[in-house]
C-alpha positions in Angstrom: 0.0 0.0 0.0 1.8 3.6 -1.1 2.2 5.6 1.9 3.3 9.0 2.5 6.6 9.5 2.6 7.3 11.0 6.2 5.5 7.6 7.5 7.8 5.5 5.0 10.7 7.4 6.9 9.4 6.2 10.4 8.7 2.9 9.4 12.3 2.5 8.3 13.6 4.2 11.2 11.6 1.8 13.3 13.2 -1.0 11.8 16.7 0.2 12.4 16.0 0.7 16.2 14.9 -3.0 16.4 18.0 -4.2 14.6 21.0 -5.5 16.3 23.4 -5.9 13.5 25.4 -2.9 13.3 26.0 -2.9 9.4 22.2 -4.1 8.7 21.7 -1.2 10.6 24.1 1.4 9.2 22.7 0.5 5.7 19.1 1.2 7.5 20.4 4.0 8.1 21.3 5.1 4.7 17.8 4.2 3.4 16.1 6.1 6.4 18.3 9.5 4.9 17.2 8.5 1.5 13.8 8.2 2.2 13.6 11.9 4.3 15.5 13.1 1.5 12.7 12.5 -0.9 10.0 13.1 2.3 11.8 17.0 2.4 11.9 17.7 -1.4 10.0 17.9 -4.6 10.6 14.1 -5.1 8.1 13.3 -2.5 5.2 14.2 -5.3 6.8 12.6 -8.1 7.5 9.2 -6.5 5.1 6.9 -4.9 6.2 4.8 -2.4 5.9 1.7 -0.5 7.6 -0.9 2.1 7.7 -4.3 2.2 9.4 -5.8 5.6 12.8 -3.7 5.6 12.6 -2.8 2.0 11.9 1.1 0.6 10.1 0.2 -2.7 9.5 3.3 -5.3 7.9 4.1 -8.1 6.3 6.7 -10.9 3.0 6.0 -10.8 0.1 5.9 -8.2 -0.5 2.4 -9.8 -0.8 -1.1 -7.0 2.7 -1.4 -6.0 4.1 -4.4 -7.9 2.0 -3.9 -11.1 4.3 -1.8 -12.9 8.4 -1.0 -12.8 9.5 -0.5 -9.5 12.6 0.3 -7.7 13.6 -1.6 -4.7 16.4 0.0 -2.3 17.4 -2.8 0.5 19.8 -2.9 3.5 22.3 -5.9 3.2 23.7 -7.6 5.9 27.3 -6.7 4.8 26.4 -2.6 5.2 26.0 -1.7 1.9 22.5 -1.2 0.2 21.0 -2.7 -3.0 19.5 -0.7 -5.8 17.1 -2.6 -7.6 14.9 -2.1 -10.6 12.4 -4.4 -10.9 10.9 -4.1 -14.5 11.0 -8.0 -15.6 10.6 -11.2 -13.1 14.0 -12.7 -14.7 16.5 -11.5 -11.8 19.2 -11.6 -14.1 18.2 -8.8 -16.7 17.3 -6.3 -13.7 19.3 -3.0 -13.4 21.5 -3.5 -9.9 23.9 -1.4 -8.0 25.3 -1.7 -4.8 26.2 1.5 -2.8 27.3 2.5 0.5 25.1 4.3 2.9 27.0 7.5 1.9 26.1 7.4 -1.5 22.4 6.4 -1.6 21.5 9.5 -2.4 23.7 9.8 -5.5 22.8 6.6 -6.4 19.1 7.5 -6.7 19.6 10.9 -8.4 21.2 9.1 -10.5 18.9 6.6 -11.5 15.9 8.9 -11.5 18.7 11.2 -14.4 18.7 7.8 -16.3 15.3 6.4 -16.6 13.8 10.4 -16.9 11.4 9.7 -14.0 11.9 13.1 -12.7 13.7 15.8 -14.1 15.1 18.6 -12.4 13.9 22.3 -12.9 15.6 23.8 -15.7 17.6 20.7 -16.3 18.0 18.5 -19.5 17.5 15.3 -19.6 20.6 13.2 -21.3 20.4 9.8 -22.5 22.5 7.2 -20.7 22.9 3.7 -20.6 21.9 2.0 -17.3 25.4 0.8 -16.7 
């Protein structure tokens, strides 16, 4: 169910407060900055978003969450977090970066530049691969 974001941010943060791994939760972490990033900017009404368990799950449309291109942005138990694109079921062929906390932010700007989701005032959008 797509949720504002400032309640995406506390469910996160909730999570990383229950967790006792220090790196699950330093990657919590990351996501929790992520997710108030979008919660404090323009992002948060141009991406709808979701959770599922730990998982911040995003996307372009108010569609169901899962019927249509998503990105899913989890913590890993080794600290870093996993960028996810999930436009096909074949695991394989979906777009996947791994970043630390530090750079989630990038990360998703990034992305967002890529797959012209969101555009930036006054900015053009360039094509780029997804590599």
């Amino acid at each position: 169910m797509m949720k504002p974001w400032p309640l995406l941010v506390d469910h996160i943060r909730n999570v990383r407060k229950r967790s006792e791994d220090e790196k699950f939760s330093s990657a919590l972490l990351g996501i929790e900055q992520l997710a108030d990033f979008i919660a404090q900017g323009s992002l948060r009404d141009a991406l709808f978003g979701w959770t599922s368990m730990a998982d911040l799950c995003g996307q372009q449309t108010e569609h169901k969450p899962y019927s249509v291109a998503y990105l899913r942005i989890s913590a890993q138990s080794s600290g870093l977090i996993e960028f996810r694109f999930i436009d096909t079921a074949v695991d394989r062929r979906q777009w996947t970066r791994t970043e630390p906390p530090e750079r989630a932010v990038d990360r998703l700007r990034t992305f967002l530049d890529q797959l012209h989701w969101v555009s930036a005032p006054g900015q053009p959008h360039t094509r780029r691969s997804m590599r």
